[in-house]
N, C-alpha and C positions, 0 to 999 in steps of 0.2 A: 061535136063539142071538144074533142081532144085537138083537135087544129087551134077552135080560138083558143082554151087555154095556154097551148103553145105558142102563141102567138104574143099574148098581152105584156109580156115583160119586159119586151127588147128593147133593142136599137136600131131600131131600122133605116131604112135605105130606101124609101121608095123613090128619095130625089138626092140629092148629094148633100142637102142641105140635114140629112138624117144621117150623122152619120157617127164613128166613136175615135177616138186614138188613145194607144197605150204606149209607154215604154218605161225601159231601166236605165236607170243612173246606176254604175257602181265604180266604184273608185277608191282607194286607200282603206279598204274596207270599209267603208262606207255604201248603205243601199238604200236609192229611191227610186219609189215606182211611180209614174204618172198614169191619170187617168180621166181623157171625157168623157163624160153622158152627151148625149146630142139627140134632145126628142124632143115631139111638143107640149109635156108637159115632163115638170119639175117635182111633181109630188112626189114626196116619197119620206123615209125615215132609214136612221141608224139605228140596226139593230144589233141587241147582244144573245150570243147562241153559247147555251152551257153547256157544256162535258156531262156526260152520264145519260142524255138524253135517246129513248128509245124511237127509231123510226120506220118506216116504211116505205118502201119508192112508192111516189105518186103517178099515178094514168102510166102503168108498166102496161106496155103492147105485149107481154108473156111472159116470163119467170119474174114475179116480184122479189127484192134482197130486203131485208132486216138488217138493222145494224143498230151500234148504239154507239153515240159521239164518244171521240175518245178526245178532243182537243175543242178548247170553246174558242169562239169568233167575233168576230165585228162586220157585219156588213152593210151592204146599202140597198133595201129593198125601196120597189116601187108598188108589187103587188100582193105582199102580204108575205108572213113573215115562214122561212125556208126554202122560200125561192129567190133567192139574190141576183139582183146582175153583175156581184162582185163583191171579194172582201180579202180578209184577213186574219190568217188564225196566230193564235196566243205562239206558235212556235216560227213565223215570220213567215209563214207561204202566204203568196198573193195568188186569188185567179180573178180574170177579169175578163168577160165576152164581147167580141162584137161581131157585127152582122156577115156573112160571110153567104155570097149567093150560090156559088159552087158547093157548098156544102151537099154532103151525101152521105149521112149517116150508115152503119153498119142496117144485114138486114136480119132478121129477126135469125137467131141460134141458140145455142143453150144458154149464153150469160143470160143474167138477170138484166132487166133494163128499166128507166128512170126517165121524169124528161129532162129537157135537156138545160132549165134551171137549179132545178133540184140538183143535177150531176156538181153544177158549182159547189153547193153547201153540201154534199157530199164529199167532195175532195178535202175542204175546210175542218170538216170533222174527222176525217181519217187519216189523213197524210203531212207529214211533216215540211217533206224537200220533195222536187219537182219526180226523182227516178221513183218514189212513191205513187204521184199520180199518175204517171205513165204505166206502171205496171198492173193500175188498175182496170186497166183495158183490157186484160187476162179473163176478168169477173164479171165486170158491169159494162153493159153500152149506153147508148143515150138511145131511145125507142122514134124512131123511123116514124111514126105512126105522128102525122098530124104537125110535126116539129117544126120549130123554126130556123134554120139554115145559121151556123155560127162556128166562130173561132176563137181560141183562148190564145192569151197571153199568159206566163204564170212564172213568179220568181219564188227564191225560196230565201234563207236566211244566208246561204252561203255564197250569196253574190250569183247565183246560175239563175239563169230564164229559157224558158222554152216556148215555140210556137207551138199549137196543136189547132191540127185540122183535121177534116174528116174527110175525106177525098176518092168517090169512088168506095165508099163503105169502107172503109180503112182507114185506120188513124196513123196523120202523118205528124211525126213531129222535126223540128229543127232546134237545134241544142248545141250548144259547145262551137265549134268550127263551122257549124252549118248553119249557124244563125250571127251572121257578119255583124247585122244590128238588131238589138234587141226592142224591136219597136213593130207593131202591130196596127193595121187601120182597117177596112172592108177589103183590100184585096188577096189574094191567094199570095203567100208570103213569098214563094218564089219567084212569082209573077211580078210581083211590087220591089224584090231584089234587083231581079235581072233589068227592069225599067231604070233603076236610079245608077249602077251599076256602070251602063253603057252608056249614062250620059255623064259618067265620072262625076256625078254628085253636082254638078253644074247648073242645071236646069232648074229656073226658078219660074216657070210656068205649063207647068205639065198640062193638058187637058183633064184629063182624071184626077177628079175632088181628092179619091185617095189616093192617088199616087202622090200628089204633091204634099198630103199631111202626110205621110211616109217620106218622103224624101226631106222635108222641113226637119221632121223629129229624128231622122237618121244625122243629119248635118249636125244641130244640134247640142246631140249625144256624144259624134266624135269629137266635135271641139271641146266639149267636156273633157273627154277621155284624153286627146294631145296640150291641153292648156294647165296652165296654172289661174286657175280661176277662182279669183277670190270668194265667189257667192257661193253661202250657204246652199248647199243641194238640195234643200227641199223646195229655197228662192226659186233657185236655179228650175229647179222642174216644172213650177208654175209658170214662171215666163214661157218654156215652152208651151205647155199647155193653154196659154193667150196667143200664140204664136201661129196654132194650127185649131183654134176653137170656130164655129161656126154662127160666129154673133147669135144671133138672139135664138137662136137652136142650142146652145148649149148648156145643158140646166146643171150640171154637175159636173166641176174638176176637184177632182183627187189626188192627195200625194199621199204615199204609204209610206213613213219612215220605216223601213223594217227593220235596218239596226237600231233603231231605237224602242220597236215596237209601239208608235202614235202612228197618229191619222190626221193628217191636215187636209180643209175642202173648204169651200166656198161654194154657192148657188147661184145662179141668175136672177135671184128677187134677195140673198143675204151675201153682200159684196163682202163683208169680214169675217174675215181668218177664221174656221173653228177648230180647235185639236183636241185632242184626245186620249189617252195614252192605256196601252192595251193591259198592262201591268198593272195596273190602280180598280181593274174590274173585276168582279167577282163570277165565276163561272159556275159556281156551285147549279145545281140543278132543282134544290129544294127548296129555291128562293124565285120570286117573279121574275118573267123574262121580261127585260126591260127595253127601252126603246128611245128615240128622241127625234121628231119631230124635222126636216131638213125644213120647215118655214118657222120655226121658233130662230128669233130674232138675238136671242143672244148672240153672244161671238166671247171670245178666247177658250180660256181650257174648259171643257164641259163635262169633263170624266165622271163629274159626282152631280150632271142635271140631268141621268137619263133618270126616266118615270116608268110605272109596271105599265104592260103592254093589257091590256085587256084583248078580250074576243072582239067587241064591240068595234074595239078603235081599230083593231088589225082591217076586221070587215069594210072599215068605213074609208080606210087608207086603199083598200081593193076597190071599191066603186067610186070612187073620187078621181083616182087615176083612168081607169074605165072610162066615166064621163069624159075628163081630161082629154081624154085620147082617141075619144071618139071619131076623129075626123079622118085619125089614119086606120083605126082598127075598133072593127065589133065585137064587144066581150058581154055575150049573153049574158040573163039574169042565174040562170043553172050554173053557166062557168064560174060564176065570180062567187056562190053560194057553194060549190065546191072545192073550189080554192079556201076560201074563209074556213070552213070546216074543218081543214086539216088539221090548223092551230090545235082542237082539239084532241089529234088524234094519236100527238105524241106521246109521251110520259115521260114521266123520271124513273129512273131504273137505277142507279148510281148515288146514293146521296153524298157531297165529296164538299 
């Protein structure tokens, strides 16, 4: 059971056409993040995570951690609500996963450990800027047991991004001078360097699906960084993100304004514009967690259409996607009624 739940929330990989891309725009103090989803199904919701909330790592392979959110969030769940595949907290960190098949989690020691969605909405709640989430490597790991193979991308408010992978049970990151570009896709980030690299950025038909969205969104980025470019960054970042999307596989592009603290996204079934703005939300813990719907057909600013999240709808947002995604992955009836559970299993701790 710990495999499929590990399993259900990704972005997988089984063919190229499964696949994700991230990067950073930053410039003139100015910061945007881009971000695909690439699976075959779309469902999902924008969820809001409050401050004060008490938790518990879920399916821990042996020391479970307690903790209680110190910072509220936004993110974009597909299988129910504290397991994200990516978001953004109220002090501007972005993390954002994709599929990574060299992955090799740590193996079981005294940290506590989590799986390996949860660890997202874990960093979201506790960590401000990126040397935060890195130092929580010290404490917590992502639990070995059942996992599904992945790599973060993650910015923070102050223009930095870091790679992190798991390599050999060791977290590797690349930061500052060792991350040339700050752009992320399925392959080992060095590996996807040294390819674009030696072909001095030239090559505009790699073999490798992600080599070539790595090297698309490395180009880019630079021309960003050496141009005077009139378009709005957050323009700017979508075009990338149509530039390296996987036609009808791509159910979700993301742009994180972080200096502005919004959220701009589009779906594959709602072609306009929806944003957001993280400042106009209420994190309090004593109030409904809210939620909003990624096939609710409005468009422009929706900061004041999210609606309370029930049990019921969380649950039904879990088997839908489940159904949905039946064709690449099986998510038992147990799994998904465990997952659903949890919702209840938080608290408020904090009233704020």
């Amino acid at each position: 059971m710990k495999k499929i739940i590990a399993l259900f929330f990704l972005c997988l990989t089984a063919t190229y056409s499964f696949a994700c891309s991230t990067f950073l725009l930053s410039k003139n103090g100015k910061h945007v993040f881009g971000r695909n989803y690439d699976w075959v199904s779309g469902n999902g919701m924008v969820m809001v995570n409050a401050r004060g909330i008490a938790k518990t790592s879920f399916m821990s392979d042996g020391v479970a951690i307690s903790w209680v959110s110190g910072y509220g969030s936004v993110t974009f769940n597909q299988f129910g609500k504290e397991f994200p595949h990516g978001g953004m907290n109220e002090r501007g960190l972005v993390v954002e996963l994709m599929w990574l098949s060299e992955t090799t989690y740590p193996e079981q020691d005294d940290r506590a450990s989590m799986n390996e969605l949860q660890w997202v909405q874990y960093q979201l709640d506790n960590c401000k800027n990126i040397a935060e989430v890195i130092a929580t490597d010290k404490k917590i790991r992502i639990s070995r047991a059942g996992a599904a193979p992945l790599h973060f991308l993650v910015a923070d408010a102050g223009g930095k991004a870091a790679s992190i992978e798991f390599i050999d049970g060791k977290m590797m990151v690349h930061e500052g001078n060792d991350l040339k570009y700050p752009v992320l896709t399925n392959t080992v980030y060095k590996d996807a360097l040294k390819k674009v690299v030696a072909e001095n950025g030239v090559n505009t038909s790699y073999r490798d699906n992600s080599v070539q969205r790595f090297s698309t969104a490395c180009r880019m980025v630079q021309q960003y960084q050496a141009n005077d470019i009139k378009e709005q960054p957050v323009d700017y970042a979508f075009n990338i993100l149509n530039r390296v999307s996987q036609k009808n596989f791509t159910k979700w592009s993301i742009v994180y304004d972080i200096t502005n603290k919004e959220i701009h996204f589009v779906t594959s079934n709602q072609t306009q514009r929806k944003s957001l703005s993280l400042k106009e939300l209420n994190y309090s813990c004593n109030t409904p967690s809210l939620a909003f719907s990624l096939s609710d057909a409005r468009s422009g600013v929706i900061t004041k259409q999210f609606a309370e999240l029930s049990f019921d709808a969380n649950k039904k947002l879990i088997e839908q996607s489940a159904q949905e995604s039946s064709s690449e992955i099986q998510v038992s009836q147990q799994a998904q009624s465990r997952a659903a559970a949890y919702f209840r299993q938080v608290s408020c701790r904090q009233p704020n």
